[in-house]
C-alpha positions in Angstrom: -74.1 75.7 -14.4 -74.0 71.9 -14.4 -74.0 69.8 -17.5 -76.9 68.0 -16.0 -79.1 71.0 -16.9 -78.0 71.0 -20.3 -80.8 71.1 -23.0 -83.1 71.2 -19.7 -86.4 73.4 -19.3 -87.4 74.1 -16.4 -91.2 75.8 -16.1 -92.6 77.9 -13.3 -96.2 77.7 -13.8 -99.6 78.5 -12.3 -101.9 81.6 -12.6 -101.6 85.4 -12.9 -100.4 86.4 -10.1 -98.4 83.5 -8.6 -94.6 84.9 -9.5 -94.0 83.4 -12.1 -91.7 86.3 -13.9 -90.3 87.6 -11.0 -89.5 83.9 -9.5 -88.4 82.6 -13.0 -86.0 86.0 -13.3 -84.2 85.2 -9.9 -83.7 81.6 -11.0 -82.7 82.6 -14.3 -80.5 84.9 -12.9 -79.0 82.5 -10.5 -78.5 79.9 -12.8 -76.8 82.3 -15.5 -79.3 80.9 -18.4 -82.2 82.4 -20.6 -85.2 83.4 -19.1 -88.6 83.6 -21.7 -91.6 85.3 -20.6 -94.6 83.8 -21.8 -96.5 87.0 -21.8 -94.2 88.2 -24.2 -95.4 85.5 -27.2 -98.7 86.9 -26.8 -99.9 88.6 -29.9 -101.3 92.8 -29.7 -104.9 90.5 -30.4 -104.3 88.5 -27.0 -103.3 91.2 -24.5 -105.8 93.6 -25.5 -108.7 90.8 -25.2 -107.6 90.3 -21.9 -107.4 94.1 -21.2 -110.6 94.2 -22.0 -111.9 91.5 -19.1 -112.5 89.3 -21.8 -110.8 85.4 -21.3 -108.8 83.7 -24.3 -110.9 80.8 -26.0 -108.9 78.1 -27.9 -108.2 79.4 -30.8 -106.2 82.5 -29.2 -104.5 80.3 -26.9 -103.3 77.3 -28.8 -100.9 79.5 -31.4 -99.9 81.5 -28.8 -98.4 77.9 -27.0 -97.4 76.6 -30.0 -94.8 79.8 -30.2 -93.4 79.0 -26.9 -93.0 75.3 -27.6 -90.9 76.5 -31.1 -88.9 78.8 -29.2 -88.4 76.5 -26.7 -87.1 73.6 -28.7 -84.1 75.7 -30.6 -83.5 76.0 -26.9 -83.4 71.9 -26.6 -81.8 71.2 -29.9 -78.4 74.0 -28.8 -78.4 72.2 -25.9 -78.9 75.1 -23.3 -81.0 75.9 -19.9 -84.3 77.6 -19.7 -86.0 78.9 -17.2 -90.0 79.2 -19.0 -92.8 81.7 -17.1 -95.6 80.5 -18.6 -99.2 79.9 -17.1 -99.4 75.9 -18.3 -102.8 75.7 -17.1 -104.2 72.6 -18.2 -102.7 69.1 -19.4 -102.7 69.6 -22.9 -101.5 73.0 -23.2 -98.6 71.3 -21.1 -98.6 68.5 -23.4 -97.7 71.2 -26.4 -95.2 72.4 -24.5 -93.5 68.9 -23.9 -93.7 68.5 -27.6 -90.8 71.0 -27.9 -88.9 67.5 -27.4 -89.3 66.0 -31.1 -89.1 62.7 -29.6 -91.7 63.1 -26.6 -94.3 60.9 -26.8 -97.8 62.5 -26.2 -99.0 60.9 -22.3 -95.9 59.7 -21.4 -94.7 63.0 -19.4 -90.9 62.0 -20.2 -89.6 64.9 -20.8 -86.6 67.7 -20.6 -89.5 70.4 -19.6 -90.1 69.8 -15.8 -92.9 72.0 -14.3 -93.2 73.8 -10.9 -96.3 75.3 -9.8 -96.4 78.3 -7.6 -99.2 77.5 -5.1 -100.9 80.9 -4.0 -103.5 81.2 -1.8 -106.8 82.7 -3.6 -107.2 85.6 -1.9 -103.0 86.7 -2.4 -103.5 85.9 -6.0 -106.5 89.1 -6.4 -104.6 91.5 -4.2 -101.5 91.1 -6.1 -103.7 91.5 -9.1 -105.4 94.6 -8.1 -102.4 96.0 -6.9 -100.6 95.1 -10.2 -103.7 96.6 -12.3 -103.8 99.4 -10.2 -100.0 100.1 -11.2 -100.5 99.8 -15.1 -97.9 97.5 -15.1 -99.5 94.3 -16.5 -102.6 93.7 -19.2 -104.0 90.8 -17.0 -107.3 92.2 -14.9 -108.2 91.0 -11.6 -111.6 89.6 -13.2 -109.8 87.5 -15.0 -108.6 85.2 -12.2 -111.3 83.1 -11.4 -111.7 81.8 -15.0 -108.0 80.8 -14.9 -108.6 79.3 -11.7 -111.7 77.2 -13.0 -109.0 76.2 -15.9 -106.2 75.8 -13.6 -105.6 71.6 -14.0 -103.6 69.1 -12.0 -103.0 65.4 -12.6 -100.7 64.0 -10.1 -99.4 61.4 -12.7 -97.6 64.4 -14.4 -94.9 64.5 -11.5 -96.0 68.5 -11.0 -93.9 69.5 -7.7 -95.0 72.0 -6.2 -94.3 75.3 -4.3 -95.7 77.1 -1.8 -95.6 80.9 -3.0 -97.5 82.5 -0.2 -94.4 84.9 0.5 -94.1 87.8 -1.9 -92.2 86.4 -4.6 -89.2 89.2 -4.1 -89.2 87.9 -0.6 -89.0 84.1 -0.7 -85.9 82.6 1.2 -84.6 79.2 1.0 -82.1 79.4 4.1 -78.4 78.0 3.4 -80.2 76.7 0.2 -80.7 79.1 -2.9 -83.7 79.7 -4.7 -82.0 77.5 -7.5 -80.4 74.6 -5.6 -84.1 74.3 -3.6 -85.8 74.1 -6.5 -83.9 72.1 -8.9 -83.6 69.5 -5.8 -87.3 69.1 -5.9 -87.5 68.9 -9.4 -84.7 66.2 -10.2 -84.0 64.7 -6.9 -87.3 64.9 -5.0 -86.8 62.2 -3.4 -84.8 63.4 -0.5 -87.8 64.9 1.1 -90.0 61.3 -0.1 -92.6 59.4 2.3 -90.5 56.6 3.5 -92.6 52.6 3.5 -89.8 50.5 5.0 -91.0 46.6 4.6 -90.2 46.5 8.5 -93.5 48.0 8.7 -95.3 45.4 6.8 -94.1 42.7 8.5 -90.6 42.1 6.7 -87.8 40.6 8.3 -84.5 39.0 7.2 -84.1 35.6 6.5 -88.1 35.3 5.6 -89.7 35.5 2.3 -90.3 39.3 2.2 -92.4 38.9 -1.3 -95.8 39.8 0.9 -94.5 42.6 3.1 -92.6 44.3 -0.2 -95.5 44.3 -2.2 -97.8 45.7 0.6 -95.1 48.7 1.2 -95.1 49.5 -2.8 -99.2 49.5 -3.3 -99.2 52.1 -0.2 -96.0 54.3 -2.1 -97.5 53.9 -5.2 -101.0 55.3 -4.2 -99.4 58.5 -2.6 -99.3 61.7 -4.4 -95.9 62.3 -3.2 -92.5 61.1 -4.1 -92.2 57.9 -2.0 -89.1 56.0 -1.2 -89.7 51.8 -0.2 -86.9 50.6 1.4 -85.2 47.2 2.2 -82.5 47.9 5.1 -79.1 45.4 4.6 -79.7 42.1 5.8 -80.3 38.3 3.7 -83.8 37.9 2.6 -86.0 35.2 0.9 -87.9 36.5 -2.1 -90.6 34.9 -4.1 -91.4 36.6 -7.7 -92.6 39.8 -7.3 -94.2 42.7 -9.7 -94.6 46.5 -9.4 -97.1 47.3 -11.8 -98.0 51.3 -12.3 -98.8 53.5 -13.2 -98.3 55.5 -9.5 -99.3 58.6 -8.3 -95.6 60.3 -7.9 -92.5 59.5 -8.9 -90.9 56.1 -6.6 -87.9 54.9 -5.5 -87.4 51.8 -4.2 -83.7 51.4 -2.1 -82.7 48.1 -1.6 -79.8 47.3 0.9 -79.4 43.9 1.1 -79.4 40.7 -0.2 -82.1 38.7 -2.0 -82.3 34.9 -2.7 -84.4 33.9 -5.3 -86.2 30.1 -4.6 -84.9 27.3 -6.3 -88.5 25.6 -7.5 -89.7 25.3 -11.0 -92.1 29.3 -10.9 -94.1 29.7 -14.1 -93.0 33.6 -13.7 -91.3 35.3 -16.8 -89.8 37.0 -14.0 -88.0 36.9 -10.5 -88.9 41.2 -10.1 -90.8 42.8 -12.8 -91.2 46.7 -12.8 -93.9 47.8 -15.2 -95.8 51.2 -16.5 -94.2 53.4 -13.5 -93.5 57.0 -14.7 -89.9 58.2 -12.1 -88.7 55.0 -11.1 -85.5 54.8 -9.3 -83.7 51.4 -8.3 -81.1 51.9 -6.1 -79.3 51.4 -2.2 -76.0 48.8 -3.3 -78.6 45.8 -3.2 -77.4 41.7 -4.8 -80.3 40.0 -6.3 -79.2 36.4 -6.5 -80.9 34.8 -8.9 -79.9 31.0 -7.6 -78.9 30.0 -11.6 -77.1 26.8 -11.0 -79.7 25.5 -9.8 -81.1 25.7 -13.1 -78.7 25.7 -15.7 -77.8 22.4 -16.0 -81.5 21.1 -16.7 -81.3 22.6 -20.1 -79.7 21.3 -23.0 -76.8 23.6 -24.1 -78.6 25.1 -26.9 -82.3 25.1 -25.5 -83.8 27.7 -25.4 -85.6 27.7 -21.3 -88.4 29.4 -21.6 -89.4 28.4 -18.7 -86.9 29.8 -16.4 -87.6 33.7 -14.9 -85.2 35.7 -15.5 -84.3 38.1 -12.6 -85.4 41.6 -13.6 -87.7 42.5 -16.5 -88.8 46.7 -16.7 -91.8 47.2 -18.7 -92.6 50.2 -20.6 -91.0 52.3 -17.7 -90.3 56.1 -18.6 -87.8 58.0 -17.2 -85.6 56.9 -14.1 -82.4 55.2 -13.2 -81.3 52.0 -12.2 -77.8 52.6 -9.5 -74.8 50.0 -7.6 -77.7 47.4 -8.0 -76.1 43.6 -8.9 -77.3 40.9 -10.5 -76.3 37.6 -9.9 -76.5 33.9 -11.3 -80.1 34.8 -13.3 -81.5 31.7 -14.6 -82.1 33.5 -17.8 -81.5 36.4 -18.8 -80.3 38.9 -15.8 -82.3 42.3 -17.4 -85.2 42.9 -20.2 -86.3 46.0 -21.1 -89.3 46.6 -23.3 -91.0 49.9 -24.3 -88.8 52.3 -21.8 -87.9 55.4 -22.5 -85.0 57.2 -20.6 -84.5 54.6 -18.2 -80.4 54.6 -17.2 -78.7 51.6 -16.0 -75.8 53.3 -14.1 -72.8 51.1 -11.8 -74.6 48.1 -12.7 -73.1 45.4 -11.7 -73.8 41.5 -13.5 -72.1 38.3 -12.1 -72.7 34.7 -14.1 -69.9 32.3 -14.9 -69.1 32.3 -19.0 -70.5 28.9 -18.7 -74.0 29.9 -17.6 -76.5 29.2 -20.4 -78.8 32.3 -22.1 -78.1 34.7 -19.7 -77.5 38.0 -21.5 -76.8 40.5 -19.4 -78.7 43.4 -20.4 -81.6 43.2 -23.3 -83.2 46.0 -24.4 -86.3 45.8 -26.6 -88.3 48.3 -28.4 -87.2 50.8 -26.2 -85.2 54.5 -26.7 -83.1 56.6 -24.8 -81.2 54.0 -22.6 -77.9 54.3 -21.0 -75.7 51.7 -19.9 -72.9 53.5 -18.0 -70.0 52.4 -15.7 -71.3 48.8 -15.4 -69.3 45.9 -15.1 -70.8 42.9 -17.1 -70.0 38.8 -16.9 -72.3 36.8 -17.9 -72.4 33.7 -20.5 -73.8 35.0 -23.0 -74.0 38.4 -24.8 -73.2 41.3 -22.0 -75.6 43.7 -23.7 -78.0 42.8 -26.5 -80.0 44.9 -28.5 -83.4 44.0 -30.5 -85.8 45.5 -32.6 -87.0 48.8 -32.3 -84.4 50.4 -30.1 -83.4 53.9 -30.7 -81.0 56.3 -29.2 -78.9 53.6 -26.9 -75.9 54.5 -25.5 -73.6 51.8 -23.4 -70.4 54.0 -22.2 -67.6 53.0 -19.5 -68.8 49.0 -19.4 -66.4 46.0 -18.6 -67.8 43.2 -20.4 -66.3 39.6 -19.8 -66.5 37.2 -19.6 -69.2 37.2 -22.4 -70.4 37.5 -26.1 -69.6 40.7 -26.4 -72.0 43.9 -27.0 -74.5 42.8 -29.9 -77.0 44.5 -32.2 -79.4 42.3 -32.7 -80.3 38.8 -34.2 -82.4 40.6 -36.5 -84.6 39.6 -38.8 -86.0 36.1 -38.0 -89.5 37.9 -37.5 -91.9 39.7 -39.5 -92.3 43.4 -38.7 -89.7 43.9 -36.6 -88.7 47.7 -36.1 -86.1 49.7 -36.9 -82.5 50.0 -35.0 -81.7 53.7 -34.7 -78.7 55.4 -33.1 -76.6 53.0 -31.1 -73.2 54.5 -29.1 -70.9 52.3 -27.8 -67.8 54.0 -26.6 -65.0 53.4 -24.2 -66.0 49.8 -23.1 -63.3 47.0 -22.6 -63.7 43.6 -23.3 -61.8 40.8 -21.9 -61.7 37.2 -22.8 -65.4 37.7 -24.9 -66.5 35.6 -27.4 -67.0 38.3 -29.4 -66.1 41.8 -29.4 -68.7 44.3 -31.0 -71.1 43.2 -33.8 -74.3 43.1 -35.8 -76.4 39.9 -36.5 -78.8 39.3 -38.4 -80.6 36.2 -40.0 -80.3 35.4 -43.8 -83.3 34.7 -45.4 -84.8 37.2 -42.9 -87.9 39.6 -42.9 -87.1 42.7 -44.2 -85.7 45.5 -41.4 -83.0 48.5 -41.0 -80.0 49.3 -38.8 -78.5 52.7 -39.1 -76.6 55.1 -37.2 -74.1 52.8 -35.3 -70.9 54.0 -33.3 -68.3 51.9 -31.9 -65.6 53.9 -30.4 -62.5 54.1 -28.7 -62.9 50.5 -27.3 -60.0 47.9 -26.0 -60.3 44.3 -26.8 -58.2 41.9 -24.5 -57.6 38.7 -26.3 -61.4 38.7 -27.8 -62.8 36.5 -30.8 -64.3 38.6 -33.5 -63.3 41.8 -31.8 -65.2 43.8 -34.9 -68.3 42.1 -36.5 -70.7 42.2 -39.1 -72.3 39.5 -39.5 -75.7 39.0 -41.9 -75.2 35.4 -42.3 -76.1 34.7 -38.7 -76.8 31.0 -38.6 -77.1 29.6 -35.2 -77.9 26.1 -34.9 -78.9 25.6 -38.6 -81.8 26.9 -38.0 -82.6 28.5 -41.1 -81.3 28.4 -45.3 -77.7 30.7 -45.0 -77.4 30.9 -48.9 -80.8 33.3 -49.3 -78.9 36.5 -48.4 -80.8 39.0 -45.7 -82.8 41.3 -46.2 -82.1 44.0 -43.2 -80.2 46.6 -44.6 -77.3 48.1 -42.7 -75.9 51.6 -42.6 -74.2 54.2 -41.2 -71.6 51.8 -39.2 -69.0 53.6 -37.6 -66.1 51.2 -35.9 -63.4 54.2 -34.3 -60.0 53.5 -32.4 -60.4 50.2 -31.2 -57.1 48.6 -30.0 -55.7 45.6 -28.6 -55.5 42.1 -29.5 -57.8 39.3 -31.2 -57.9 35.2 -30.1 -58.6 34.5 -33.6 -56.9 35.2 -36.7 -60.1 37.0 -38.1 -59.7 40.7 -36.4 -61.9 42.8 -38.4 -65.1 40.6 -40.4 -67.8 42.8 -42.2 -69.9 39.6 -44.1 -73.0 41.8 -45.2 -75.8 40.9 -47.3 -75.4 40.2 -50.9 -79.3 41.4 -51.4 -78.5 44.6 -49.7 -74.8 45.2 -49.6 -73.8 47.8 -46.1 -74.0 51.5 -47.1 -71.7 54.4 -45.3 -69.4 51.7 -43.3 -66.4 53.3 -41.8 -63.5 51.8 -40.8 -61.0 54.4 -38.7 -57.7 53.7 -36.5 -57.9 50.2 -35.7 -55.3 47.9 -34.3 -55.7 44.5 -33.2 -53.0 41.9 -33.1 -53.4 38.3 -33.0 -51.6 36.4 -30.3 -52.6 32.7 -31.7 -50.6 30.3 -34.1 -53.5 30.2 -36.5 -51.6 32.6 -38.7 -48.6 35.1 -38.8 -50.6 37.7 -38.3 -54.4 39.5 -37.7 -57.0 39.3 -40.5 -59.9 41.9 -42.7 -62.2 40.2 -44.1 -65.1 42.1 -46.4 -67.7 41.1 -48.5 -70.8 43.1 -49.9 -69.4 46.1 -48.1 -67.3 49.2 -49.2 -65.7 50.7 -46.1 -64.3 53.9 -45.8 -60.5 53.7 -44.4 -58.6 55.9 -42.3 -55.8 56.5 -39.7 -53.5 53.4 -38.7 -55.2 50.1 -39.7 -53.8 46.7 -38.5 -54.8 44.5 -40.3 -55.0 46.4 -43.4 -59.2 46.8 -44.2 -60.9 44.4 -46.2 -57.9 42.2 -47.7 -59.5 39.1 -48.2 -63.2 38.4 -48.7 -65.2 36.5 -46.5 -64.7 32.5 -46.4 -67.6 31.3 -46.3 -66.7 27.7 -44.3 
């Protein structure tokens, strides 16, 4: 079985009748993993109600679900593959189930559980019944079926795929294709088999502004109830600002193939594309979004921030979907913002900006959980990947950052309420020629806020400034009073093999806060060497901060405290 399916559940759904134990067994089967019979949660009460012809109200059904949904998240937790029967009738019965996840957030449908609904014609549905009944092999009577029908409870936003079960479910065939491989494709691919809107149709042509065609090809995808795919075939296009607001009926991808110039005017946009409340959204097809930054950047003072200047992609409270061999180039602000995703990954993404490009962090995420940056290669001018407020569960893996500011947590603090920082992984990344390597900023003086549960692991630095960084004095500008100490407390930092060598003398640098001095800090195999004249060798500095030190460490941890010049 895959590793892909790990921790997945996959639910076969729909009334009595449809095959949902007999297809769930085969697929089980198949797939070598746990199958779990809803009908076996029910208590003695349940079954012999229904026996008796007489339906389940509420109250029986809603303990009986909320079983499942405990059995089915020690399932999630151990990380292994279920295959659920389980009749799912309505959306909040599903919506209990989907709470198996700890983290799912109710209406948001962003799940591991992914549903399949056996589609049976009436008529089948009573003469299995009957048949069944007739048999003594099931509890369920045939008078029973037309009040789960009446019950039965479809909203297309769910992303529900479903199966035609007309065949007897011991006789379905899926040709070269097995059960499992047919229906795990439509469950997380889907697309393959997707209503196609190519902008051609609309009107789109290279080497004209394709803003009006693209947007005419997405409002038709969008609206259908189908996994849709709009697509951009290679070519060199103009494109105005553009944005794809949801929620859609069915999951969409949009595959661009070629390249897009932004214009050069002055736009009041936040944005050059803009994704926002779309449920399934894949980005993908190798396209280069040229965000035409020079002809911006040097209009703004070198420490301004332009406000006024789009930046060239912005995802808004998108859940679950994958951004693929897409490049950004020369944003005039920052290339990516994310805000309020959830499970969105940014996978062989690919960002090009000189180091001397102004505000253009590569990837920001914002109030957002469960994103992965993976096998992306980063340059940019300022931070490669930033993370703010309210971000939880991020994971940045196999990324070339440089040149850069390195991978940052944060600033934090400068605003009132800001959110906490939860479970950041960074882990066999490489940075060359950054400004800084990997660090934590926040402001002194600042509203009070958390980080905890950072990893930074097994990570090469190539002649990088500040190649490990804590820094709670973060001061930028002078724009605020650096000898009030902050107030966001830090914890539960691990920095793990990190090798290679520093541009400046100070290799290792944990300033923390005086006010709130870092908790649980470790400090494991490091070795950095310094390849300046500044000093003989590389430099630990610590202040506010007890580290715990193990494996080879060079410099030595924490031999000096911070300077504060």
């Amino acid at each position: 079985m895959g590793s892909d399916l790990n921790g997945k559940v996959i639910v076969i759904m729909g009334v009595s009748g449809a095959g949902k134990s007999t297809v769930g067994g085969k697929l089980a089967k198949v797939l070598n993993c746990d199958f779990l019979d809803a009908d076996d949660f029910h208590p003695q009460s349940n079954k012999e109600k229904m026996h008796q012809g007489i339906a389940l109200s509420e109250e029986d059904r809603i303990p009986w679900l909320e079983a499942i949904r405990d059995s089915v998240r020690e399932s999630i937790i151990n990380g292994k593959t279920v295959i659920l029967g389980c009749s799912a009738l309505q959306k909040r019965y599903r919506e209990i189930l989907r709470s198996a996840d700890s983290s799912y957030q109710f209406g948001s449908y962003a799940s591991p559980l992914k549903f399949i609904l056996l589609d049976t014609p009436v008529e089948l549905l009573a003469a299995r019944l009957e048949a069944r009944a007739a048999k003594g092999e099931h509890f369920m009577p045939a008078a029973l079926l037309q009040s789960q029908l009446d019950l039965l409870q479809i909203d297309d936003s769910e992303g529900i795929y479903k199966v035609d079960a007309t065949s007897h479910p011991e006789a379905i065939k899926m040709g070269k294709l097995n059960m499992a491989a047919m229906l795990l494709m439509l469950m997380f691919v889907s697309i393959a088999d997707a209503q196609v809107f190519d902008i051609g149709k609309y009107g789109g042509k290279p080497n004209s502004d394709i803003a009006q065609a693209l947007t005419s090809a997405y409002k038709e995808a969008c609206a259908s109830t189908t996994p849709s795919k709009v697509v951009v075939p290679k070519g060199t296009y103009n494109l105005s600002p553009v944005n794809f607001e949801g929620p859609c009926k069915a999951p969409i991808e949009f595959q661009f193939q070629g390249t897009f110039i932004a214009a050069t005017e002055k736009t009041t946009e936040e944005s050059w594309v803009a994704f926002s409340n779309i449920n399934g959204l894949t980005v993908s097809g190798g396209g280069v979004f040229d965000g035409q930054g020079p002809t911006a950047w040097g209009k703004c003072e070198k420490n301004e921030y332009c406000k006024s200047l789009p930046m060239n992609f912005r995802f808004n409270f998108i859940v679950g979907g994958s951004v693929t061999d897409i490049t950004s180039k020369d944003s005039k602000q920052f290339h990516v913002n994310l805000l309020g995703c959830k499970d969105l990954d940014f996978i062989r993404f690919t960002i090009s900006a000189p180091g001397e490009s102004v505000n253009t962090d590569g990837i920001h995420i914002g109030r957002s959980s469960g994103i992965k940056v993976i096998d992306s290669n980063i340059k940019t001018g300022d931070d490669c990947v930033s993370i703010g407020d309210g971000s939880q569960q991020i994971t940045i893996q196999g990324v070339t950052c440089g040149p850069g500011h390195g991978i940052s947590v944060g600033s934090l603090g400068k605003y009132k309420n800001e959110e906490a920082v939860v479970g950041v992984t960074v882990r066999h990344c490489t940075f060359t020629g950054t400004s800084n390597g990997v660090r934590i900023k926040t402001w002194p003086a600042s509203y009070e806020g958390s980080v905890s549960d950072m990893h930074f692991e097994d990570l090469i630095m190539n002649n990088v400034a500040n190649p490990v960084l804590i820094d709670q004095a973060y001061c930028p500008w002078n724009q605020c009073n650096a000898k009030v100490p902050s107030k966001v407390k830090i914890s539960g930092v691990t920095f793990k093999n990190i090798k290679g060598t520093s541009s400046t003398p100070i290799a290792v640098k944990l300033a923390c806060s005086s006010g709130f001095p870092c908790q649980g800090v470790e400090l494991a195999d490091i070795d950095l060497k310094y390849t300046g004249k500044e000093a003989p060798a590389a430099l630990s500095q610590c202040s506010n901060v007890q580290p715990k030190v193990s494996g080879r460490m060079n410099p030595p941890a924490c031999t000096a405290p911070v300077s504060l010049n």
